[in-house]
C-alpha positions as CSV (number, residue, x, y, z in Angstrom):
1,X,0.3,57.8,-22.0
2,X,0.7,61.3,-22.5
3,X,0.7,62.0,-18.4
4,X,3.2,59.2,-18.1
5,X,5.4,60.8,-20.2
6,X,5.8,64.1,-19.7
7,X,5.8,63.9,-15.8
8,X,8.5,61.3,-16.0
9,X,10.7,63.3,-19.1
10,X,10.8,66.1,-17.3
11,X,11.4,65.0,-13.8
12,X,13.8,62.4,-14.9
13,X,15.3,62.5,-17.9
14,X,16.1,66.3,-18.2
15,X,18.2,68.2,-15.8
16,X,17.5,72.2,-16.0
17,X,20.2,74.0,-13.9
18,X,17.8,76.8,-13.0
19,X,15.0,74.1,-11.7
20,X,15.6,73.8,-7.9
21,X,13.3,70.9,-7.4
22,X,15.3,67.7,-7.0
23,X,13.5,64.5,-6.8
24,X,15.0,61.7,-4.4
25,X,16.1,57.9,-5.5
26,X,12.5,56.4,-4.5
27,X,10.4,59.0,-7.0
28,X,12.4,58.3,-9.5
29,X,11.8,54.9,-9.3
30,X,7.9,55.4,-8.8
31,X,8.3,57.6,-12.1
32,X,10.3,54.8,-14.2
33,X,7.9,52.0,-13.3
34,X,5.0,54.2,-14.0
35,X,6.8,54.8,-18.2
36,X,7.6,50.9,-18.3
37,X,3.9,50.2,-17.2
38,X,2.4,52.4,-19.3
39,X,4.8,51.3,-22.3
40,X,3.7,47.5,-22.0
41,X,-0.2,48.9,-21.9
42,X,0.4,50.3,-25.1
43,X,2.2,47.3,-26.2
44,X,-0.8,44.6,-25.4
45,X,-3.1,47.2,-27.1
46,X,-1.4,47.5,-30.2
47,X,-1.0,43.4,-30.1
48,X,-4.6,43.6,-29.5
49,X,-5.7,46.0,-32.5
50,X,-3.5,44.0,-34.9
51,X,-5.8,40.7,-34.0
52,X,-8.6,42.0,-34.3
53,X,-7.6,43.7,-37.6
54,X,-6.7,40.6,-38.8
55,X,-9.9,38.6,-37.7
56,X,-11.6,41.1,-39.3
57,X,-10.0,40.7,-42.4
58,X,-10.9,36.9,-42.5
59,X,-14.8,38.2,-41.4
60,X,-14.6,36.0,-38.1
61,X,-15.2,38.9,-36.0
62,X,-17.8,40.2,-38.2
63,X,-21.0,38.4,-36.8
């Protein structure tokens, strides 16, 4: 997550005038489906965690 991030923040999101690497239309878009991939990942884990917290709270996980 923490890859996905930073590579796609700084190559995307900021603009430093003194940077002279530019990247084109198509990387951008490679970088932006990369952070919304990586944003649903977290998203079915957490769903994930939260069942299985909650079965274990009702001990039907715990056999």
């Amino acid at each position: 997550m923490w890859q996905t991030w930073k590579k796609g923040r700084n190559e995307v999101f900021h603009y430093f005038p003194h940077n002279l690497h530019s990247i084109r239309l198509e990387e951008s878009r490679i970088l932006i489906e990369d952070i919304i991939k990586t944003m649903e990942l977290v998203v079915e884990r957490i769903k994930t965690k939260n069942v299985q917290d909650q079965l274990l709270r009702y001990d039907i996980l715990s056999t």
